[in-house]
C-alpha positions in Angstrom: -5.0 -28.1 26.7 -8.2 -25.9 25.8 -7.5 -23.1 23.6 -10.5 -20.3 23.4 -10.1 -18.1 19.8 -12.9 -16.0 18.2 -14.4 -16.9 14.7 -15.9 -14.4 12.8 -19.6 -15.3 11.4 -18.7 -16.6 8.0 -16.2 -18.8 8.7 -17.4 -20.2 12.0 -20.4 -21.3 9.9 -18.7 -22.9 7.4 -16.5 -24.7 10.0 -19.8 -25.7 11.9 -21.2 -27.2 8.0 -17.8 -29.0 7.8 -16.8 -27.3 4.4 -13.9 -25.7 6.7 -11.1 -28.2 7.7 -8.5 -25.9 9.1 -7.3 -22.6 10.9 -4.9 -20.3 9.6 -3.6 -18.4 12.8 -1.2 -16.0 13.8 1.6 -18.2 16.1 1.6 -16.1 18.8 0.1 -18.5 21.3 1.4 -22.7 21.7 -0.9 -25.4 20.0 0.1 -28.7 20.0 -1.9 -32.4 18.3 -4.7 -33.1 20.7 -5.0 -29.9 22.0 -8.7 -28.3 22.0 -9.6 -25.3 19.8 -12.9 -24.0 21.6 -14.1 -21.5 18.6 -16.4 -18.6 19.7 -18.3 -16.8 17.5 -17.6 -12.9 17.0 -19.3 -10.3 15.6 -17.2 -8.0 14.4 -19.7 -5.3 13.6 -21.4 -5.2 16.8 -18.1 -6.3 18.7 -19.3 -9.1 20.7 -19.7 -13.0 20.7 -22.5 -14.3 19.3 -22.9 -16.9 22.2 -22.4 -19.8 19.7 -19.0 -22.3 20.1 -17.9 -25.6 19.2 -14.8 -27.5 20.2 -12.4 -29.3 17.5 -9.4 -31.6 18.0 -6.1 -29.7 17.0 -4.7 -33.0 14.7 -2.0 -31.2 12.8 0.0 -27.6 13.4 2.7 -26.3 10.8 4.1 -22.9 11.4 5.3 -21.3 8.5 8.6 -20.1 9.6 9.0 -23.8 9.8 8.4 -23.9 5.8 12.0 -23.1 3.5 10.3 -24.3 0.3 10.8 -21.1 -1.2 12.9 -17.9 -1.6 11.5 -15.0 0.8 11.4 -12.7 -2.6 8.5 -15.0 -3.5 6.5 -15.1 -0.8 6.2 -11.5 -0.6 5.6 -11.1 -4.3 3.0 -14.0 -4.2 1.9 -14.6 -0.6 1.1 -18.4 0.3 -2.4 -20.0 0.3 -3.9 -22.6 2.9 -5.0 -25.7 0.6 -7.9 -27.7 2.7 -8.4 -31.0 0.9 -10.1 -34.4 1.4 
């Protein structure tokens, strides 16, 4: 399945460089391994897409009501961080 989401600017480009390795995404919508992110640039200031896209191959998806590692007291007090490594 194709899945179209907006990119803002910065992080578009730094997906399109290949320093950017991952999503972090509200779960609102299904996604699924070998599903098809197609990432459109959006300008939030001026409110419109830049015209620029580029497709990636969804290869992993965690949701994080899926994740029990810790007490809820500690999320809220700390958050949680998306670790992109290689």
């Amino acid at each position: 399945m194709k899945i179209e989401k907006k990119v803002w600017p910065e992080f578009f480009e730094r997906i399109l460089r290949g320093e950017k390795k991952y999503e972090l995404r509200l779960a609102d919508f299904e996604c699924r391994s070998g599903d098809v992110l197609v990432l459109k640039e959006w300008d939030p200031t001026m409110k419109q897409y830049t015209g620029r896209m580029m497709e990636k191959e969804v290869t992993f998806v965690l949701k994080t009501s899926e994740v029990k590692f810790w007490p809820k007291e500690d999320v809220e007090k700390y958050g949680l961080q998306i670790i992109s490594f290689r």
